[in-house]
C-alpha positions as CSV (number, residue, x, y, z in Angstrom):
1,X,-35.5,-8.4,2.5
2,X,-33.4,-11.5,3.6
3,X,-31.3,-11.1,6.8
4,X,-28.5,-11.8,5.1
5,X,-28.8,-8.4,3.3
6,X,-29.4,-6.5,6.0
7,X,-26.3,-7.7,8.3
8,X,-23.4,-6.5,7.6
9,X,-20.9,-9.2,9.1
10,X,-22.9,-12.0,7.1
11,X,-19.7,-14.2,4.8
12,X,-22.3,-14.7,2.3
13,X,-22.6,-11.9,-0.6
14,X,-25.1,-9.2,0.1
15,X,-25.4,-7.6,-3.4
16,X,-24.1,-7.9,-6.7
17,X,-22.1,-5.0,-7.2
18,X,-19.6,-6.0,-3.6
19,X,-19.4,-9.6,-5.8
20,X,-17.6,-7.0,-8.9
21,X,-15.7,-4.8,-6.2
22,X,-14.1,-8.3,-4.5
23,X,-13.3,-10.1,-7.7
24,X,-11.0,-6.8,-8.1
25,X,-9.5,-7.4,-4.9
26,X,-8.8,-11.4,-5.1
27,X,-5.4,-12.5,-5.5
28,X,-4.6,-14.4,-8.9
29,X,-2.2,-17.0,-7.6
30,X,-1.3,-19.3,-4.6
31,X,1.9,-17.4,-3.5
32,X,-0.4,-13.9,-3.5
33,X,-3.1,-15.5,-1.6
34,X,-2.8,-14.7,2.3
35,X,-3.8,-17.3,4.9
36,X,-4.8,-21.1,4.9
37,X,-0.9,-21.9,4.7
38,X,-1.5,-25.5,4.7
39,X,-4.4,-25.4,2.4
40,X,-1.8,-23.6,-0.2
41,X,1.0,-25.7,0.7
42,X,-0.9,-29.1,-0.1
43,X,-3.0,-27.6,-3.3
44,X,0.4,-26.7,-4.7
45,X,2.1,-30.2,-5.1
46,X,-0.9,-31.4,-7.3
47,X,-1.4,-28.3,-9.1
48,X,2.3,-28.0,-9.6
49,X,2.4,-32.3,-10.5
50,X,-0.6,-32.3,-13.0
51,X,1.2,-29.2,-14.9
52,X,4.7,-31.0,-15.0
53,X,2.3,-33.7,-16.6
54,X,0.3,-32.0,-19.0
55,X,-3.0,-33.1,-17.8
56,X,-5.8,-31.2,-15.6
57,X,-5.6,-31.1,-12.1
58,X,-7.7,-33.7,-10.3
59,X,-10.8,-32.7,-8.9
60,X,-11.0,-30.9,-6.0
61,X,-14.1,-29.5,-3.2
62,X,-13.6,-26.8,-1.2
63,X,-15.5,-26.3,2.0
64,X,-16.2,-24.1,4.6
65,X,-18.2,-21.4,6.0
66,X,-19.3,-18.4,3.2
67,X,-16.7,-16.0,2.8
68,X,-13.1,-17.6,3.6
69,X,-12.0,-17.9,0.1
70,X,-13.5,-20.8,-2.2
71,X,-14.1,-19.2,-5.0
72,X,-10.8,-16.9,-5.2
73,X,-9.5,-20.6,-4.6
74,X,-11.4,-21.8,-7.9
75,X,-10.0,-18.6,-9.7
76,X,-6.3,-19.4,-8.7
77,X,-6.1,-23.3,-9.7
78,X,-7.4,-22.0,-13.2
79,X,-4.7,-19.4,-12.9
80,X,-2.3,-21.8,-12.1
81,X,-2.9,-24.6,-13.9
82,X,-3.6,-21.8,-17.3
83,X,-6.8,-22.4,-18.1
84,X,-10.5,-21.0,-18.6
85,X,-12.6,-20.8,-15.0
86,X,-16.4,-21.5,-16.0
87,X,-18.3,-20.7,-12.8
88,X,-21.9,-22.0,-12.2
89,X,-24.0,-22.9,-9.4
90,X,-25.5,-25.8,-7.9
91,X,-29.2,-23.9,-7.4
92,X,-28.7,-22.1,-11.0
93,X,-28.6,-25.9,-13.0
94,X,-32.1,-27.3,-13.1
95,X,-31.9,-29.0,-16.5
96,X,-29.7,-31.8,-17.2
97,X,-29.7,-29.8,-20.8
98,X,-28.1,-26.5,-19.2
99,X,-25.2,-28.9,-17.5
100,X,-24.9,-30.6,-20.7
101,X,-24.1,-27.3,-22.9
102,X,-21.9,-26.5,-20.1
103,X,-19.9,-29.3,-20.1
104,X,-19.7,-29.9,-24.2
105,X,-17.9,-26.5,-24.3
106,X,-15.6,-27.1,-21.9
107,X,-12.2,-27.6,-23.7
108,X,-9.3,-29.5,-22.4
109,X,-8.0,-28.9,-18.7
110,X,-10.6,-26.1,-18.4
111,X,-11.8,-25.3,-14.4
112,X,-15.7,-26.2,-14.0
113,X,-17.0,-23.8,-10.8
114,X,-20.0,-25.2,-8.9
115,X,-20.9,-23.1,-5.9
116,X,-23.2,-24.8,-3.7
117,X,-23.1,-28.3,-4.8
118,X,-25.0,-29.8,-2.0
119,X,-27.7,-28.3,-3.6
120,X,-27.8,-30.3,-7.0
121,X,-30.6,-31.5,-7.7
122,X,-31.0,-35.7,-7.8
123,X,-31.3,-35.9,-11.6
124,X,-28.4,-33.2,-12.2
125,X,-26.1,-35.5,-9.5
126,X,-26.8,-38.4,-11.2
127,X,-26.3,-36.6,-14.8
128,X,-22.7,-35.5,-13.8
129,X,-21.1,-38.4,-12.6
130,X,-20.3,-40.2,-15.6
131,X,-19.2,-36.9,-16.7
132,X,-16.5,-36.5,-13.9
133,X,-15.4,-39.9,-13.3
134,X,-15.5,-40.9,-17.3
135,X,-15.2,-37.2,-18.9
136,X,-18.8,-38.7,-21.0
137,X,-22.4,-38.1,-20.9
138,X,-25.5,-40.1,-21.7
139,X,-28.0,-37.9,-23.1
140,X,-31.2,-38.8,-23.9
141,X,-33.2,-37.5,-26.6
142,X,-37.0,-38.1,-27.3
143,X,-39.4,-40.6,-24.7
144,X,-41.0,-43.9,-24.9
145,X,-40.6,-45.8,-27.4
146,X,-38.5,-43.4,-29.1
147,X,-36.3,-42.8,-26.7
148,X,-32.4,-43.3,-27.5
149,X,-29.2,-42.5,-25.5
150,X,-26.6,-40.7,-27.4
151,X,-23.1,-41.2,-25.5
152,X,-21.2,-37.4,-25.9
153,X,-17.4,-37.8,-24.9
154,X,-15.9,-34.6,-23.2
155,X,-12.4,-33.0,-23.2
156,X,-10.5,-33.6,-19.8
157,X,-11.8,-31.0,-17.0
158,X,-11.1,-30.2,-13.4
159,X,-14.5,-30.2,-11.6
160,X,-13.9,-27.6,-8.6
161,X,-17.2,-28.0,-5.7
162,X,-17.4,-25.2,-3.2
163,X,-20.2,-26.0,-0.5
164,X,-20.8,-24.2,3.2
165,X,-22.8,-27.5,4.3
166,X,-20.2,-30.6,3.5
167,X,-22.8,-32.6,5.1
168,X,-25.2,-32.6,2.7
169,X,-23.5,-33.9,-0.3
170,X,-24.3,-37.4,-1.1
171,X,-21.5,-40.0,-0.6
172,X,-21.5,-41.1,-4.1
173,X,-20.8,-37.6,-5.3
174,X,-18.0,-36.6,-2.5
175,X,-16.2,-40.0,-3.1
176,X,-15.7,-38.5,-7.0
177,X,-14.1,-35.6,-5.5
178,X,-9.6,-36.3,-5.2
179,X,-8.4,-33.5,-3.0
180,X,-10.4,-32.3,0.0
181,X,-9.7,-29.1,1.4
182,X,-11.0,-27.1,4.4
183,X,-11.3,-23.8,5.1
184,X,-11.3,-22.7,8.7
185,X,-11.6,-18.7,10.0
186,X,-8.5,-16.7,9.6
187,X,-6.5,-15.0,12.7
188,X,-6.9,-11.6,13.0
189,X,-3.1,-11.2,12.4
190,X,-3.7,-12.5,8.7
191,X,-7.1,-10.2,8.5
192,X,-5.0,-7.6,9.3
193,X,-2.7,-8.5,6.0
194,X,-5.4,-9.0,3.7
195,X,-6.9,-5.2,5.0
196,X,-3.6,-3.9,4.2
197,X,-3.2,-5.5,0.8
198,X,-6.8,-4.7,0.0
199,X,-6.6,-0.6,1.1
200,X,-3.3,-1.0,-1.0
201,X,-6.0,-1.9,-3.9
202,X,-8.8,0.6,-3.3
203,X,-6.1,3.5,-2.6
204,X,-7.1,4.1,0.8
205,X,-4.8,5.3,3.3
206,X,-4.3,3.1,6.5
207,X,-1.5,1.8,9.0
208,X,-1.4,-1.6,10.8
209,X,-3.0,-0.5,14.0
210,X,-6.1,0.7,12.3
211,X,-6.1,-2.5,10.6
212,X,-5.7,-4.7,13.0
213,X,-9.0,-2.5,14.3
214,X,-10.9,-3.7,11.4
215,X,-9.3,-7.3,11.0
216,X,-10.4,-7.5,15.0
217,X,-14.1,-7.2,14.3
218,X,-14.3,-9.3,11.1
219,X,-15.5,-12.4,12.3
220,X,-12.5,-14.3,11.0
221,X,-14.1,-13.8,7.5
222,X,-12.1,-12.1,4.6
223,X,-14.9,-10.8,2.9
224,X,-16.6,-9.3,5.9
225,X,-13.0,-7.5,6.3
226,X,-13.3,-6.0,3.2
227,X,-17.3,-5.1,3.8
228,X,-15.7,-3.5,6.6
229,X,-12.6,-1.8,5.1
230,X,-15.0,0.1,2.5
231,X,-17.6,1.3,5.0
232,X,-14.8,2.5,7.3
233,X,-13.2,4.2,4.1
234,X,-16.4,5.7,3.3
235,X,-17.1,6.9,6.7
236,X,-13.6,8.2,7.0
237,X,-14.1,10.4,2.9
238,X,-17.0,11.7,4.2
239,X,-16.6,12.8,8.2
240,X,-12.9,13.6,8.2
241,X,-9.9,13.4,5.3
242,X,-10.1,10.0,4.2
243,X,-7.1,9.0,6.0
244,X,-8.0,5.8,8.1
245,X,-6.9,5.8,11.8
246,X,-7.5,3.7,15.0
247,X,-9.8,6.0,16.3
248,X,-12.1,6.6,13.1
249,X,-11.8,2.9,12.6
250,X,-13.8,2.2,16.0
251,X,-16.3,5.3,15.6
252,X,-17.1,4.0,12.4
253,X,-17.7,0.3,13.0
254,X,-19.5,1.3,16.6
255,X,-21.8,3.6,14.3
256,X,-22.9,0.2,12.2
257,X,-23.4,-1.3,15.6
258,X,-20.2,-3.7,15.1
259,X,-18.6,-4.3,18.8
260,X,-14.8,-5.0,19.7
261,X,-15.7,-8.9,19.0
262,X,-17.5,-8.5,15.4
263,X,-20.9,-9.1,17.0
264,X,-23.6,-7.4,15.8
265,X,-27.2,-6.6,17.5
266,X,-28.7,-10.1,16.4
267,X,-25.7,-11.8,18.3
268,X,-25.9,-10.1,21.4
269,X,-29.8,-10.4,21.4
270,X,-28.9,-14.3,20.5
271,X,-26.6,-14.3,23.8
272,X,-28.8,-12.0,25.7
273,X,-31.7,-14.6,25.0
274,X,-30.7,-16.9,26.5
275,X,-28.4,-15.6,29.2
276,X,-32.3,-13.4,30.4
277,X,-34.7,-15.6,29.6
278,X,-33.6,-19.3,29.3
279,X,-30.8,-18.7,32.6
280,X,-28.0,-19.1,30.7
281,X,-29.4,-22.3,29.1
282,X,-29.3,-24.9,28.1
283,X,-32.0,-24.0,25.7
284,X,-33.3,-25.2,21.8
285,X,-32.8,-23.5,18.7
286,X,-36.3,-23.9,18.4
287,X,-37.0,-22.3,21.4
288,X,-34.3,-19.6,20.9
289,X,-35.7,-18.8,17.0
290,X,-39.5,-18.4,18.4
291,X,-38.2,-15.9,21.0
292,X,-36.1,-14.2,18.7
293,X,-39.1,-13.9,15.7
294,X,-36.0,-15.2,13.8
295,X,-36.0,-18.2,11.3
296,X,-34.0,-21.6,12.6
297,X,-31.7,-21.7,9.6
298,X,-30.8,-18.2,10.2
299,X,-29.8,-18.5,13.8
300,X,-27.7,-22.6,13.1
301,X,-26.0,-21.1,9.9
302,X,-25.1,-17.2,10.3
303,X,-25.1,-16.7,14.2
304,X,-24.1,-20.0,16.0
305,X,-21.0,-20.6,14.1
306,X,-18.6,-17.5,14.8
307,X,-20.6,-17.8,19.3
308,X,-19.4,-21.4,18.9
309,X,-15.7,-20.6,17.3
310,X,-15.2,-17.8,20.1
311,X,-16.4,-19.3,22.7
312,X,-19.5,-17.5,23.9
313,X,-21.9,-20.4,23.7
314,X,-21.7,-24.1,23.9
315,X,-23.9,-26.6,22.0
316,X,-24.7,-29.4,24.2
317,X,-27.2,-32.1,24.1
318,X,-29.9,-30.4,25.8
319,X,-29.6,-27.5,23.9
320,X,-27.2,-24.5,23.9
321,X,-25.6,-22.6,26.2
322,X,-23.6,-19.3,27.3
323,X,-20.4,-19.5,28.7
324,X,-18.8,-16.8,31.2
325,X,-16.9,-15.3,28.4
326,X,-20.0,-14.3,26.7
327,X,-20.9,-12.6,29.8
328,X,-18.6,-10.9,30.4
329,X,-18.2,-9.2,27.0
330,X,-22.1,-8.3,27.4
331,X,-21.2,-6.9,31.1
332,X,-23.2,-9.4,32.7
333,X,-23.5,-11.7,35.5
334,X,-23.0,-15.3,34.5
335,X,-26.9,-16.6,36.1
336,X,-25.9,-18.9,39.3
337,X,-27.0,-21.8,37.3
338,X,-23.9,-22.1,35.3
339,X,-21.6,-21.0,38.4
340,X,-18.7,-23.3,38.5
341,X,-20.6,-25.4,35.8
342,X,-17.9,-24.4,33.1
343,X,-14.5,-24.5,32.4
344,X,-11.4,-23.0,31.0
345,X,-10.3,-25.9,28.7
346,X,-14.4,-25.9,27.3
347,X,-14.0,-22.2,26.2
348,X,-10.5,-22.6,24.6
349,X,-10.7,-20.6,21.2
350,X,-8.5,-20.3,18.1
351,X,-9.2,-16.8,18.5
């Protein structure tokens, strides 16, 4: 079993059946959708232009860390603009003959969906460029001397990317792309809204406090707030009368071994690491994964970010680091190494 199964505050999706229960919860247009202001504010002028035109909107990647809202972003510019959202992956298209039926039914201004488009393969990349630049393909049929090249036109689409690793898409394919968007981690304050409007949803009884509870320990991720709002619903149905409070809101999320910041027991032994046995660091991530019995990728893409966004480690040339804050949420003594070797303005947070 992956870790990301096992962890609860992972952003990526941890089964197929929470991928059905959050596609019931996704709002359906920009003016529903809660958080990234300025995201919504510039994706509505083209959206809003290319419909006053009568032609698709241009194309458009999304990126950001798993869970902040991509693909409910994908949904809504197909809502908006009223078309048909055809959602593919970039691991899932292997054959240039599976992209090829996909993109020959497309019909005009439909929405094309490719989650993780960094990983396309090179013959795939190369396959769909003509297609999104020229709305054609060159197919080939047959080899050797038989070979021919059969040019298929294709109705006008919107090509919507979604990646967690914007650095790994080639620059010919991200200079096809005509709208960049980020998405950053939410405030608790706009958790807290999205826990409201999703309990709302699932019929579950909550107030604001006992949101903000939830929205507190969600890693700045919208999906892990929902992860959490079910398990604290079912924990509440079960243990008391289903009516969601401060209090059960804590037991419950200290019972899945979620603390006050959203860290759970492969954070703190991340921090503890190397706070224990590295001296507060600096220290590798090779270093740190060996220690840990944890693979690299695991520790760079599902651990580091949220330490780095709150402030409880720094990444620095020689390796990575706790800070005092870190410390002290852990109750421990920063080691004398670091004493006086760190500053305010190099733990400043968003959060």
């Amino acid at each position: 079993m992956s870790v990301s199964r096992e962890r609860v505050i992972t952003g990526a999706e941890i089964s197929a059946d929470e991928d059905l229960v959050n596609f019931t919860l996704r709002p359906s247009t920009l003016s529903e959708y809660v958080g990234q202001k300025a995201l919504c504010e510039k994706l509505h002028v083209p959206l809003t232009a290319a419909k006053k035109r009568g032609e698709p909107c241009e194309h458009v990647l999304l990126y950001g860390p798993p869970g902040l809202g991509k693909t409910t972003l994908a949904h809504i510019i197909a809502n908006e603009m009223n078309s048909k959202l055809v959602a593919t992956s970039g691991p899932s298209l292997t054959r240039t003959g599976d992209l090829m039926g996909i993109l020959t039914n497309l019909n005009e201004g439909d929405v094309l969906f490719i989650d993780e488009i960094h990983r396309l393969g090179p013959a795939i990349e190369e396959f769909i460029y003509p297609a999104i630049e020229d709305f054609k393909v060159d197919f080939v049929v047959d080899k050797g001397a038989f070979a021919k090249v059969i040019n298929v036109p294709l109705k006008r689409f919107t090509l919507v990317g979604a990646t967690t690793r914007a650095g790994l898409l080639s620059a010919p394919l991200r200079d096809r792309f005509g709208l960049f968007y980020h998405l950053d981690f939410y405030p608790v304050d706009e958790l807290a809204e999205i826990v409201m409007r999703s309990a709302g949803l699932l019929n579950t009884e909550i107030d604001q406090e006992s949101a903000g509870v939830i929205a507190g320990r969600s890693r700045g991720t919208p999906r892990i707030a929902n992860r959490l709002l079910r398990r604290v619903r079912d924990y509440s149905s079960v243990k008391f009368d289903g009516v969601i409070t401060p209090k059960i809101s804590s037991t419950a999320l200290d019972t899945e071994g979620i603390d006050s910041r959203g860290l759970d027991s492969l954070d703190r032994k991340f921090l503890k690491v190397i706070i224990d046995y590295y001296k507060g660091g600096p220290v590798g991530v090779e270093a740190l994964a060996a220690t840990l019995s944890e693979e690299m990728d695991t520790l760079v893409d599902m651990v580091e970010p949220y330490l780095l966004k709150i402030g409880f480690v720094q990444r620095t040339p020689r390796g990575r680091m706790a800070t005092e804050r870190a410390c002290k949420h852990l109750g421990v003594a920063l080691p004398k190494e670091l004493v006086g070797s760190q500053t305010d303005d190099q733990q400043e947070t968003l959060f």
